[in-house]
N, C-alpha and C positions, 0 to 999 in steps of 0.2 A: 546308435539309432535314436533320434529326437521323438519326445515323447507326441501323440497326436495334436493333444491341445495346443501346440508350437506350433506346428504346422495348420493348424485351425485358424490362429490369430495370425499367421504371415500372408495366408491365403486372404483373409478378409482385408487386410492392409492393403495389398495389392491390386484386389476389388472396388474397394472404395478408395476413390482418387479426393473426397470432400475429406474424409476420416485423415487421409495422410497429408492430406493440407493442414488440417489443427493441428495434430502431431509434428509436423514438419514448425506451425509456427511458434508451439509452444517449446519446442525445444529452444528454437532457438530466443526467445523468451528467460524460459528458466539458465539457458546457456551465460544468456548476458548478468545475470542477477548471480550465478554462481562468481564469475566471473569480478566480480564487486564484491561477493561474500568473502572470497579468497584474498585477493589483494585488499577489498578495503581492509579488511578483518586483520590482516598483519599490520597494517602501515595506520590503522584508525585505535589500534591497541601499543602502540609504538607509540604515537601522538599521545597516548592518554597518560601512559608511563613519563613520560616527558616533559607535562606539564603538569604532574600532578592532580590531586582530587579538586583541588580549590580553582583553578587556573581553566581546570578542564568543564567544573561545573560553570564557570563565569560563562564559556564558549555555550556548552549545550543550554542554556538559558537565553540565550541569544537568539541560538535557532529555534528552542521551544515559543519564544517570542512571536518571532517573526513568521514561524510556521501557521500561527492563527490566523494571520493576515495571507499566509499564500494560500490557503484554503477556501477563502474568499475572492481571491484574485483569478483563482481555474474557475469560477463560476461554474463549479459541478457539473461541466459540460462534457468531461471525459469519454465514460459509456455511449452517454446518447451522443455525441458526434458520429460514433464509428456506429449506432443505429441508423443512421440516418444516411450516413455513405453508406451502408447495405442496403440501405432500401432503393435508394435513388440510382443505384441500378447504372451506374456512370455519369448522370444527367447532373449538373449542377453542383458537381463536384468543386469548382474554384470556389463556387457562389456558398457553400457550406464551409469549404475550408479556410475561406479568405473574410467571412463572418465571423468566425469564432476565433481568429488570430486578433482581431483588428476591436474586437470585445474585451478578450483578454488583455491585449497591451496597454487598451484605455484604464481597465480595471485593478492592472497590476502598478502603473504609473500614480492612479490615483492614491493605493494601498501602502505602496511605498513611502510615498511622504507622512500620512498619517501615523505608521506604523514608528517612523522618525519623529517626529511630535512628540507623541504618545512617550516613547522612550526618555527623551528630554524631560520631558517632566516629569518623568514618576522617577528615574534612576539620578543616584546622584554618582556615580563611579562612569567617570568618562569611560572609562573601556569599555563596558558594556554596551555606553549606545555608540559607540565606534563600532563592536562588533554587529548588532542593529542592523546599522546600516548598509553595513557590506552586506551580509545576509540577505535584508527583504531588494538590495537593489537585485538581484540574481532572479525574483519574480519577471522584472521586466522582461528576459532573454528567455525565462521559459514559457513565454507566450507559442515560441516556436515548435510547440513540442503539438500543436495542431498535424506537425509534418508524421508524427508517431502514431495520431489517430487515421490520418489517412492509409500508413503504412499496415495497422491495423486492420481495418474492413478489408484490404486487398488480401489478409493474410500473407504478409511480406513482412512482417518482423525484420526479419533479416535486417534490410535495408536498416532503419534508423536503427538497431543494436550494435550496427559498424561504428555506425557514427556516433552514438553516445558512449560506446566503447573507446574509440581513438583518444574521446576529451577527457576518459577517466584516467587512462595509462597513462597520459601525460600530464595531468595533475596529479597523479600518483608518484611519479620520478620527482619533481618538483618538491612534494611533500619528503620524500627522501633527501632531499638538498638541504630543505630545512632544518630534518632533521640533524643531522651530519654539521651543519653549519651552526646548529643551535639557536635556532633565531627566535624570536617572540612569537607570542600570540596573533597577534595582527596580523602576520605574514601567511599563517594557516588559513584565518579567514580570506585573504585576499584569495587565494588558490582555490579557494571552493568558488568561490563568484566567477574566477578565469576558468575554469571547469566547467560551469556553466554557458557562459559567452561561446568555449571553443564545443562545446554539444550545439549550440546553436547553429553557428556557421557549418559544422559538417550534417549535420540533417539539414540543412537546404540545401547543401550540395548535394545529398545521397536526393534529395526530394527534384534536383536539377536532373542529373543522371539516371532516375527514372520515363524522364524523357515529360515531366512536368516542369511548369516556370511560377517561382512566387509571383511575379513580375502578373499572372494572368489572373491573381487573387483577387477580387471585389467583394465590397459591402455591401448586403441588402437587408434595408431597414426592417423590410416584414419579414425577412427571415434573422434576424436577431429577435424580434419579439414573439416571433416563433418558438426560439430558439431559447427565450430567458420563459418565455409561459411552461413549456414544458420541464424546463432544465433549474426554474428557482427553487424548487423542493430539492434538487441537489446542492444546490448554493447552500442553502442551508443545514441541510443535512452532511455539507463536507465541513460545514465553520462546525457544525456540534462535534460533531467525529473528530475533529481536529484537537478540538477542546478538551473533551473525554481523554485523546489520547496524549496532549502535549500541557492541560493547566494544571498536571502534578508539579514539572519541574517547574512552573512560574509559581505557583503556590510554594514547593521547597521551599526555592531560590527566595521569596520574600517571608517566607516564614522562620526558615532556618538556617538558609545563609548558602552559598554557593560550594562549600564542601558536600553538605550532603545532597548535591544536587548529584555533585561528579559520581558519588557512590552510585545513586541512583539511576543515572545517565549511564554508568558502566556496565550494568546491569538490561539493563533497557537495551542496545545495540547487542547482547546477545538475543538476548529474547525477541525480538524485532528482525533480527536478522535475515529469516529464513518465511516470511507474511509474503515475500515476493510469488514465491510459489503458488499460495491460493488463490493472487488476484491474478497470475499468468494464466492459469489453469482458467478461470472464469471468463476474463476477457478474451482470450481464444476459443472457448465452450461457448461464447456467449449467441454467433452465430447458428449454430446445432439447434441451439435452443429456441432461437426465434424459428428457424426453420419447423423445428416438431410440433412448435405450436398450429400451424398448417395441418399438419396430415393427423390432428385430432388431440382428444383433451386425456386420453389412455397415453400416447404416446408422449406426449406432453411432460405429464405425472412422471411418466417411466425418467425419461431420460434426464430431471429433477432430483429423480430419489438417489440416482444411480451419481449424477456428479455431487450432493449432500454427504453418502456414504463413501466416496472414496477422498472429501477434503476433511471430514471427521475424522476416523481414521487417520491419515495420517499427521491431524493435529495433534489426537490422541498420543500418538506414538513420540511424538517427539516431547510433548509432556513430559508423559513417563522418563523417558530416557534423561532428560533436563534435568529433574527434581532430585535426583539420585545424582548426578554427575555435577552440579553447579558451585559447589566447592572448590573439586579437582577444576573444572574449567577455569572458575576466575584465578584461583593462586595461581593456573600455568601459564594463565594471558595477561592478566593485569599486576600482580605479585602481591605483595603484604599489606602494601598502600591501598589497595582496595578489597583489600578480603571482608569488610563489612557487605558487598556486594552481592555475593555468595547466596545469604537468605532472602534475598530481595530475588534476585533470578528465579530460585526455585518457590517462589510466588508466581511474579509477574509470568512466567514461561506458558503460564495457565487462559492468560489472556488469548494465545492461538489458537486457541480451540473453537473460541467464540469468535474469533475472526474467519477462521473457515465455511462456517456454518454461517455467518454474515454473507460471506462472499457469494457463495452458492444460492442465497436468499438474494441478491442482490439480481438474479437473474431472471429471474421470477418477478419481481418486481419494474424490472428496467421494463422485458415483455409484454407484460403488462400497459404497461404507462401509470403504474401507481404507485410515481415515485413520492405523493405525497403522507403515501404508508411513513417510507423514509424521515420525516421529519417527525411525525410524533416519534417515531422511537430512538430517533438521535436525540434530541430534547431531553426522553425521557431518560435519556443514558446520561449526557451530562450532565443532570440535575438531580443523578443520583451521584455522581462521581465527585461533583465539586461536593455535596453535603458530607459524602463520607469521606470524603478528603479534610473539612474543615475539622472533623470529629478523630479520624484516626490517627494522621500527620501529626497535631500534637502527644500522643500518646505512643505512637510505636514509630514514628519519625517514617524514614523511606520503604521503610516497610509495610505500613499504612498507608501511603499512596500507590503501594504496589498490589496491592490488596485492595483496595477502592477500585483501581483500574479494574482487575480480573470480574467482579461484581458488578459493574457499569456493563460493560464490555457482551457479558452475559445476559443481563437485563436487559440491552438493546435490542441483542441478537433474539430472544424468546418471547418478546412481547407480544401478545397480540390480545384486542379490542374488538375485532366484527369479523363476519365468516370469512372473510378474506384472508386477512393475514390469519387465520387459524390452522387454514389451509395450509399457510408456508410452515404452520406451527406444530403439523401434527408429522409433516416430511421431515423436519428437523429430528421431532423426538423418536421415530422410528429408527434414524440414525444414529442417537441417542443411544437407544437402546438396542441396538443392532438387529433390527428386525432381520433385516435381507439377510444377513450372515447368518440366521441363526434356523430361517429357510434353510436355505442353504446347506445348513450340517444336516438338518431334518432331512433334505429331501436324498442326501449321498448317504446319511446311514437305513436308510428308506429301504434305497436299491442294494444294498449290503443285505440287507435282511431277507428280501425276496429274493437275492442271490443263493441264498441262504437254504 
């Protein structure tokens, strides 16, 4: 016999047809993200073995590169697109979708050649701006990932997770060829870029087969300026975020040389690994949430506190469990060549804690429209992350940009300046400090006692 409370939550499930839509889309969400964790995680630990710490830091310095510049390229328009396809209610759907495609490709063509410049001059090891440039050219094709916000608002994940899925497995076999074959570096970066290209072309087919045509996509000039008035507080708040999270390894890499970038890079794709899950959770919650803002500012709160404590929580959790295990994990994935690794993880693993509790503020804020909370405390985060990066890097080496990051990261997330964000400041600390849970025990050994 199952116990009531099973039967309580199946009942509600089955009640609510909105509740088992999120559910429905976050699974399949975190489905597609395990799905990457699993494979990438063998065939991306395989590549690392294989190229060594030095070979391997040249590659993730390329991308830490070039990732500044694709953060600038999505023009932070992520969230609020799929705001804005729920609002518009079906109406003007090309006119939003075919805006922010045609923004983005402009902005990703522009960023790409800078980002190549830029390279050229500062590097003097050809390979690096060879890898450069494969890299930031893979901006361009993910302008198309517009077709993911719209599958978003429908809550239809589904669809584009087929299709960014197809382009991963088959860049994944491919990576196995090389490996097998032994090929160079070069040839790995090319496979990320064709992984890209071939995610492109299957979300426009999953986005054809929805019974939509890109073919019907149009520009409209006020609704891009629309669309950059609301949405530049996220341009810039994704270039700081970006920064915070990617100018350790460009700081390494020109400080210290591209070995200990790889240590530190080795480290970093465990720890990073599993962020998927918070922004799935949010970006599927994110609807709920504009919703409850409707039926009152009680309900609002509630269902705020409620997705804070359970992305805490399980950042918490997997801390703990990291800090303790990050030894055994790197010797059994990456082997002796990277066991400097080891104490950098059980650092950096600490940064997801303060990613979750971002995330969940992130909601709050989108709701809102005060995204330009966002940019003081991205600001304020990389400007604490480059200082403590200049200070600690030389002194405890990748350790101290692992440690810089965890403290940025934290500092972003906790800031707040005017009753506003205090607001977002005082839901965080309850979950902090686990208020609800500790309710909670109160109120069941409560009923123990008058049972009593």
């Amino acid at each position: 016999m199952r116990p009531q409370w099973i039967g309580s939550i199946a009942q509600r499930l089955r009640n609510s047809e909105v509740l088992s839509k999120v559910l429905n889309n976050i699974a399949w969400q975190i489905g597609d993200k395990l799905l990457r964790m699993g494979v990438g995680l063998f065939v991306g630990v395989w590549v690392a073995r294989y190229l060594g710490p030095e070979q391997f830091g040249k590659w993730n310095y390329a991308i830490a590169f070039s990732a500044i510049f694709g953060a600038m390229a999505g023009l932070g328009l992520d969230s609020l697109v799929v705001r804005e396809l729920v609002r518009c209610k079906g109406e003007n759907e090309d006119e939003i979708v075919g805006t922010t495609f045609y923004m983005r490709l402009a902005a990703a063509g522009l960023l790409c050649a800078v980002a190549l410049g830029l390279s050229m001059a500062m590097e003097g090891d050809g390979l690096v701006v060879a890898l450069v440039g494969l890299t930031t050219l893979s901006m361009v094709f993910q302008a198309s990932n517009v077709v993911d916000f719209f599958f978003q608002s429908k809550m239809r994940s589904k669809n584009s997770v087929l299709a960014q899925n197809a382009a991963f497995v088959i860049a994944a076999v491919i990576r196995v060829v090389l490996l097998v074959t032994r090929q160079s570096l070069l040839w790995f970066a090319a496979v990320a870029l064709l992984e890209t290209i071939l995610a492109c072309l299957f979300q426009l087919q999953a986005y054809r087969r929805f019974g939509r045509s890109p073919l019907a996509w149009r520009f409209n000039g006020k609704r891009a300026l629309a669309l950059l008035r609301d949405g530049w507080p996220f341009i810039l708040t994704s270039l700081t975020a970006m920064l915070y999270m990617r100018i350790d390894q460009v700081m390494l890499g020109r400080m210290l040389g591209p070995k200990e970038v790889g240590m530190f890079s080795a480290a970093v794709k465990i720890s990073e690994i599993w962020y998927f899950i918070p922004m799935s959770i949010m970006s599927s919650a994110l609807p709920i949430i504009v919703a409850s803002k409707e039926k009152g500012e009680g309900e609002y709160v509630k269902r705020l506190q409620q997705l804070n404590d359970a992305l805490f929580t399980f950042g918490l959790l997997v801390g703990l469990a990291m800090t303790f295990a990050s030894p055994w994990v790197i010797a059994l994935l990456y082997g002796g060549k990277f066991q400097g690794s080891a104490g950098i993880l059980s650092l950096h693993i600490w940064s997801g804690v303060a990613i979750c509790l971002g995330a969940a503020g992130s909601c709050w804020t989108l709701t809102e429209n005060r995204q330009r909370v966002n940019i003081v405390k991205s600001v304020f985060g990389c400007v604490v992350n480059i200082s403590l990066n200049l200070w600690l890097i030389p002194r405890l080496g990748a350790r101290g940009a692992a440690l810089a990051s965890v403290v940025a990261q934290f500092a972003t997330c906790l800031l707040f300046f005017d009753a506003f964000t205090f607001k977002v400041f005082k839901i965080q600390i309850r979950s902090i400090l686990m208020v609800s849970y500790f309710k909670m025990l109160g109120a069941r050994l409560g009923k123990r006692g008058n049972a009593c």
